[in-house]
Structures are given as C-alpha cells and as structure tokens.
N, C-alpha and C positions, 0 to 999 in steps of 0.2 A: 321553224321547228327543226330543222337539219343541221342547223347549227347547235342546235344544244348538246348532241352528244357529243360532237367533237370539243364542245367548249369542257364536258363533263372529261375529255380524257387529260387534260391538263391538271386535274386536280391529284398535288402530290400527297394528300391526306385522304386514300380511301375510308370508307367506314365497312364493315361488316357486318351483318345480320345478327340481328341478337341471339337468338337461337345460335348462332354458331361461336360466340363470344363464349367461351371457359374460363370462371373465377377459383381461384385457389385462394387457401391459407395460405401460401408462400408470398403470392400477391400481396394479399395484406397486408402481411409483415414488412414488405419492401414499400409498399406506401406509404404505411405509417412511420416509418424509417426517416424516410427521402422526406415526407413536411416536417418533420421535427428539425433536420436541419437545414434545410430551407427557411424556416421559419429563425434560428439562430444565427444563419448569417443572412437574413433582411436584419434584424437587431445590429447584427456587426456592422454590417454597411449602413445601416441609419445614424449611427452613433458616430461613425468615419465621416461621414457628411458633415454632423450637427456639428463636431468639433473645428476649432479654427487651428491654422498651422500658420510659421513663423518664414519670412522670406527677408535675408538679412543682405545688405548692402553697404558697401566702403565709399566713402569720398573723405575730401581735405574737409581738417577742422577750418572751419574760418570765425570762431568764435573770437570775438578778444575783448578784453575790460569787466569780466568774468571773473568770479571767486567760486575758490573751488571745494564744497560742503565735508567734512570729514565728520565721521562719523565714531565713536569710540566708546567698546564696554566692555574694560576689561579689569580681572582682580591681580591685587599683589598678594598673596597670601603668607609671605613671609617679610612683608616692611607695613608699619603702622602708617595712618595716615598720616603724621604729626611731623613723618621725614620726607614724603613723598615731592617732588614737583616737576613740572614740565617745562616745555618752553617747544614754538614753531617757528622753523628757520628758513628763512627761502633763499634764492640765489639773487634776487636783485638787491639784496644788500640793506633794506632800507626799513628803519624802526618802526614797526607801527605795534601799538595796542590794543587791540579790536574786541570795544565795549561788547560787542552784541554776542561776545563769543562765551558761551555756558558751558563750565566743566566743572561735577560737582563730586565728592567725595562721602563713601560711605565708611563706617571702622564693619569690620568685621570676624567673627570670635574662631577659633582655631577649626570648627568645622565648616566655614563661610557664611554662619544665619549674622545680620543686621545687628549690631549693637548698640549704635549708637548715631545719631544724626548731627551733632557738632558743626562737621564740617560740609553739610548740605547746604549752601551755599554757593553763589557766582564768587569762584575764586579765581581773577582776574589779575595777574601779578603786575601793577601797573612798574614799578621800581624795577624792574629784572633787568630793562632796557638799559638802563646808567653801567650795569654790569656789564653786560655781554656788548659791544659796539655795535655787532653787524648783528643781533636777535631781534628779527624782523615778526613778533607772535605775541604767544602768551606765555603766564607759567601757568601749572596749576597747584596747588597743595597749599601746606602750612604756609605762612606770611613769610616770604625772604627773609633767611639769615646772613644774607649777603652782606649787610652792614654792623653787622655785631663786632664789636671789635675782639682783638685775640684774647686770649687768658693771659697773658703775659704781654703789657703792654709798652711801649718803648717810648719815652719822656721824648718830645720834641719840647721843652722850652720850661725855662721855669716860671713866667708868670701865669700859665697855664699848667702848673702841677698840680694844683688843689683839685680843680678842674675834671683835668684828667682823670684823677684817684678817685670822685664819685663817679664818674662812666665806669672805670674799671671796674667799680664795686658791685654798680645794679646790673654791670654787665655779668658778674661772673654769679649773682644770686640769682637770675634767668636762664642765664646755660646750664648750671648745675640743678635747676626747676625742672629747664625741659629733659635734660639728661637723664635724670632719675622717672621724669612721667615715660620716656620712649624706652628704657630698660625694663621698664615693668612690664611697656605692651610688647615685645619681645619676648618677656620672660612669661606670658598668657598667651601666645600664637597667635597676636592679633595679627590680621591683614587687612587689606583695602579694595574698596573697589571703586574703579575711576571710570567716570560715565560722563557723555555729555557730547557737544561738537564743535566743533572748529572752524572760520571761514576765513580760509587763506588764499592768495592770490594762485591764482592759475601759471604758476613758475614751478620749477621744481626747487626741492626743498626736502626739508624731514622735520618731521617733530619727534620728541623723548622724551621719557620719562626716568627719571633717579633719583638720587639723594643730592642732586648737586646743587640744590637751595639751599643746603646748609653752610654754616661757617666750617670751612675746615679743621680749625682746633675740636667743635662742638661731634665733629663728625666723626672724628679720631678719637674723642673719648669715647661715644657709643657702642661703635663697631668694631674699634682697637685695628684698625686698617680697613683696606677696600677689599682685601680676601673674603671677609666676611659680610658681606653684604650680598645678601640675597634676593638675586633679582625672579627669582621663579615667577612665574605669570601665566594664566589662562584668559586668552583673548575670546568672550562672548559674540563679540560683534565689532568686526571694523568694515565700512562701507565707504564710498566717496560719494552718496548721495542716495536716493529711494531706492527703493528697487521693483524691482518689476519681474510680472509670471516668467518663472521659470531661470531667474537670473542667481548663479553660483559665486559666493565670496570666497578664495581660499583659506583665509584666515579663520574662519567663524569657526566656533569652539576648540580651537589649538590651544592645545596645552604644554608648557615646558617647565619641566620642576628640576631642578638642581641639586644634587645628594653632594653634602662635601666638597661641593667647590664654586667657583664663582669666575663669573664673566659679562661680557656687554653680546647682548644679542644685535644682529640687525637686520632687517628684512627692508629689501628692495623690491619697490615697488615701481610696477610700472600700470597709468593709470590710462583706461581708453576710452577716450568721450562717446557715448551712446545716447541714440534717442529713440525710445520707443513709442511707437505709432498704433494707438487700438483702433478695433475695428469705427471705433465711433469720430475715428478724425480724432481725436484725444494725444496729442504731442505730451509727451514725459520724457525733459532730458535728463541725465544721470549720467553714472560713468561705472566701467566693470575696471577690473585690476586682474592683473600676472602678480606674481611674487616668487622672490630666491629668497633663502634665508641661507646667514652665516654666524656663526656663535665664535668669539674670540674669546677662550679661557683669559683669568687674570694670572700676571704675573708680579711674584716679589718685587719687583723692581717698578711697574708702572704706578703712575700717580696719578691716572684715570680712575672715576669712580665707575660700577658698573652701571649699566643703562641698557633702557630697550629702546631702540632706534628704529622708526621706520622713514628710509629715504626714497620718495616717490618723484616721479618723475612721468609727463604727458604725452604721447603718443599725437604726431600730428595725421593722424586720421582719425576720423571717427564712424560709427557705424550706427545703422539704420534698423532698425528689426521694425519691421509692418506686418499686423497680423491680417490675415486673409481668410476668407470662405473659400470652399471648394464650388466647381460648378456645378448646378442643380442637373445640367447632361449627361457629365462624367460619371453623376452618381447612377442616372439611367441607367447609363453605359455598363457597367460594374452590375450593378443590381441584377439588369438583363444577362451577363454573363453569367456572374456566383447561381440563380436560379436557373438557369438552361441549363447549365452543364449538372447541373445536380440534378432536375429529371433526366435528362439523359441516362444520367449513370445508374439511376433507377430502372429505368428501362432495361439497360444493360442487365444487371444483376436480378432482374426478375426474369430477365429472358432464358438468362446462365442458369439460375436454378430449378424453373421449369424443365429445362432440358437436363438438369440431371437426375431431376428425382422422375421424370420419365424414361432416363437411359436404365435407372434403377429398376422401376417397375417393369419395364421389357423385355431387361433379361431375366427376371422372374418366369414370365408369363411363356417365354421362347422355352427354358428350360421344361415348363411344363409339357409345351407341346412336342417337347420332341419325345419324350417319356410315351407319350397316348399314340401316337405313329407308328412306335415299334413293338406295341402290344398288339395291337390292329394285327401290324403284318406277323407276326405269331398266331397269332386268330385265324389267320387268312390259311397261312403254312399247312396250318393244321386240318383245316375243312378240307383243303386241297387236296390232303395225307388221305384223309377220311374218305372224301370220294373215288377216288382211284382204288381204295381196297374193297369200295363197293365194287366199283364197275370190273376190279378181279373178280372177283365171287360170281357176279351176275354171267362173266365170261365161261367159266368154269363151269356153274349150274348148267347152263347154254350147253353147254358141247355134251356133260353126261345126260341130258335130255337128247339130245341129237343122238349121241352112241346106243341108249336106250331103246330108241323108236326104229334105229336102222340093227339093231339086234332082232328086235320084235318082228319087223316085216320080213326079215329073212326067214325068222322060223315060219310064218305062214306060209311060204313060198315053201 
C-alpha cells in the first residue's frame, strides 16, 4: 500500500475535483471549434492515404524489333479531302507498305460539322513507294496522281502516237474532272479531317501530310502555285501509343491558321519510351514526347509544296512510373500529429480567452472596490470629526460645572 502514492506521483495527467472544474461559454465555442476541424483534416489525411502517388524511374531502353504506334486526329480546314495525302519515312531507308495501317478521311463543311463519308475508308497508298525510292510508309488521301501524265504530252515515237493521243485525252477529261470538283470545294470552305494510326518502325523518321500526291501540272492549275496552298491545321490528338493517368501530349488541340500566307510547318519530335506500372502489377508500355516546332514561310522562288512535317526521333532511355500506396503508419503518424496539435491549440486559445475575459471582469470589480474604501474612509473622517466635537463640549460643560460648584462653596464659606 506504500507504494501507491508514490506510484500516484508519476502521473502527468492530474484530474481535478468536480466541484472545482468551471465551464464557460468560451469553452464551448473553442470546442466546438477545435472538432470541426479536426474532424476536416481526419477527411484530408484519409483521402492523402486512399490516394495512390507516382515514383518514376530511368534505365536504358533495351527494347528492339518493336514498331512504334502513332496516333493521329487532326483537321485541314482549308484543303478538301480530294488533295490531301501522306506518306511515313524512316531512316533505314527501306520500302515497306504496312496493310494493317488505318488512316481514314472525313470532308468537312466551312464551320467543321461531317459532310460527307466518301472517303472513310482504309486509304493505304500501295503505288506511292515506285514514287519516292527511299518512302519506307504509307500515303493517305485521294488515290495517287503520281502517274497522270502531263497536260501537254511529249511524242516519244510514232508507232505509239495513236496511242499516246487517247491517254492524253481521258488524261486531260480527269484532270479537268477533278479540277473543277477540288475548285468547288475550295470555293465552299471545305476542309478535312485526318484520323487513324500508323505503325512504323522504332527508327527515327517523320511522316507529312500535303498536296504532294497530286500531279504537278494538275496542282498548278488548282492552286495557281504553292503560295497558295493552305496548310492551316488543328491537331485534336497526336499520341505515340495509350495513354495513361495523368500523362500530358504537347500537341493535343494546337491550332495554327494562316492569314495570307503560306508555308511548311515542322515539328520535332522527340519520343520517350515509357512504361507504366498499376498498382495491380498491370504493365502498360507507351511512349510521352517533347516537341519544337519551326514554320518556314513560302517563297516565290521555291518549288516545294507546303506541308506539315512531324520528324520524331527515340530517346535511348526509357522511364518507369510505378504507382504506390502510402504506409498505413505514416498515415498514423500524420493523423496523430494533424489531431494533437489541433487540441493542443484549443487548449491553448481557451486558456488565452479565459484569461482575458477574467483580466476584463477584474478590473471591473477592482475599480469597484476601490470606489467603496474611500467612502468608508470619509465615513470614518467624519464620526471621528463628530466625536472630538463631543468630547470638546463634554470638556467645556466639565469645567463650568467645576467653576460653578467652586463659586458655590466659596460663597458658603
């Protein structure tokens, strides 16, 4: 039994008699205070918990024999579908036509609503290749006019002139076909929009879009030069594969529109192999991109058509992004914190207003009394006054009583 009050002095949480415990309104208010936000940040710090957060990591790519997804949705809104086509080029030099690649074309009317499905279609330009030596891709658009022959054709041979003169003929009632149907959509504000994707080898490379499927003569008579050819464009969507939370493409709704003049856009790309990792073990590789862009006005003199180029090129690193949970301690940890410190400070600020609304009421109560002290001693002053003018008088009576009675016995004597 000896031990227990010494055990009893270790405790650093006295308690207090009830009777001697004093509740206030201010209390209250500081209570009610202090769980309100307590109660807001346990929400904050529960919801910091439940969320998962991103921990990103570098190493060497070692992928290889890889094609690499392109993704593409964007409108021309000042060239008809009819002129439009592509082609993907890479650096290894080597021709390929790649069936499985879908890029399809919409017409669209001068404010951008659908007008027409024509050209919704896998348009796969297999002939482009015979053209271009080293065009290792696709085109996309109207069927190559790369084989038309001129308007003005040159006789190689006279037993082949007949010959000749009917190619020249159904050649030139087709060009001046298409010629009047692409001046019309011109002269309606038709535009385009080119959608679909691409799987090109993991080399760098670029792919573009222009008018350069057409025959030249057929091109020159449309446009009346390459000044006029208007490459404006708004890019919806370019990607180099899925994407994934939280992942930003530079390009996505850029828009470039050109007042009066004309040029070849080109944006460089640079592309960075990425794989992201969910919490479920769930691998998703894809790829993010950087990009520059440069705009080269056209000039009088060049005999480039304009174009939008995008030249990408791969990054031999690649990165990691693994999403994670927080520790269920850490969150203790925090929880315990955000809530301690918050009673605390309740305490605090109930102890601080306590104490001022009793420094208020004190000196109320002090002023009072010093008021009731100094009437007293007035009180006092006065009786004091008052008795002293008795005990004159009663002095005074005294002594003519005394003179009286020693008058008195003399006369008897």
């Amino acid at each position: 039994m000896a031990r227990i009050p010494s055990l009893k002095s270790l405790n650093a949480f006295p308690h207090a008699e009830e009777h001697l415990l004093k509740k206030t309104y201010s209390g209250a208010i500081v209570t009610i205070l202090g769980l309100i936000i307590m109660f807001t940040l346990f929400v904050h710090e529960l919801q910091f918990y439940l969320t998962t957060y991103t921990v990103h990591q570098m190493s060497v790519d070692l992928k290889r024999g890889e094609t690499l997804p392109i993704h593409i949705n964007m409108s021309f809104p000042s060239l008809p579908c009819e002129v439009l086509s592509g082609d993907a080029i890479d650096m290894s030099g080597k021709h390929e036509v790649d069936l499985h690649t879908n890029i399809w074309k919409l017409r669209l009317d001068r404010y951008g609503h659908i007008i027409g499905t024509e050209y919704l279609s896998d348009l796969v330009e297999k002939g482009h290749g015979a053209h271009h030596d080293h065009v290792a891709g696709v085109g996309v658009g109207y069927p190559s006019h790369s084989g038309l022959k001129p308007l003005i054709k040159t006789d190689h041979g006279h037993e082949n002139h007949d010959e000749n003169k009917k190619h020249e003929h159904t050649f030139n009632e087709d060009a001046e076909k298409m010629v009047k149907s692409v001046k019309q959509a011109l002269e309606n504000g038709e535009g385009c929009r080119v959608y679909g994707m691409l799987d090109v080898q993991r080399v760098a490379g670029n792919f573009h879009i222009s008018v350069h499927g057409l025959n030249i003569f057929v091109a020159e008579k449309i446009f009346e030069g390459s000044s006029h050819v208007n490459v404006s464009h708004v890019i919806h969507d370019l990607s180099f594969g899925p994407k994934y939370p939280g992942i930003h493409n530079p390009l996505d709704e850029t828009s470039r529109i050109l007042h009066d003049t004309s040029g070849t856009f080109k944006y460089y790309i640079k592309v960075v192999p990425t794989e992201y990792r969910y919490l479920s073990k769930k691998v998703m590789p894809t790829n993010q991109f950087s990009v520059t862009e440069y705009f080269l006005p056209i000039r009088p003199t060049d005999r480039a058509w304009p174009a939008v180029y995008f030249l990408y090129d791969l990054s031999p690193i690649t990165v990691t992004i693994k999403e994670e949970r927080r520790n269920f301690l850490h969150f203790l940890t925090r929880l315990c914190a955000v809530l301690g410190g918050t009673f605390a400070m309740t305490g605090m600020l109930d102890r601080w207003m306590y104490r001022l609304i009793e420094s208020v009421t004190n000196s109320k109560t002090r002023s009072v009394l010093r008021v009731v002290p100094w009437v007293a001693q007035m009180e006092t002053e006065e009786k004091r006054a008052a008795a002293v003018a008795r005990r004159g008088e009663e002095v005074v009576h005294s002594e003519a009583e005394a003179t009286r009675y020693g008058e008195h016995a003399a006369a008897e004597c």
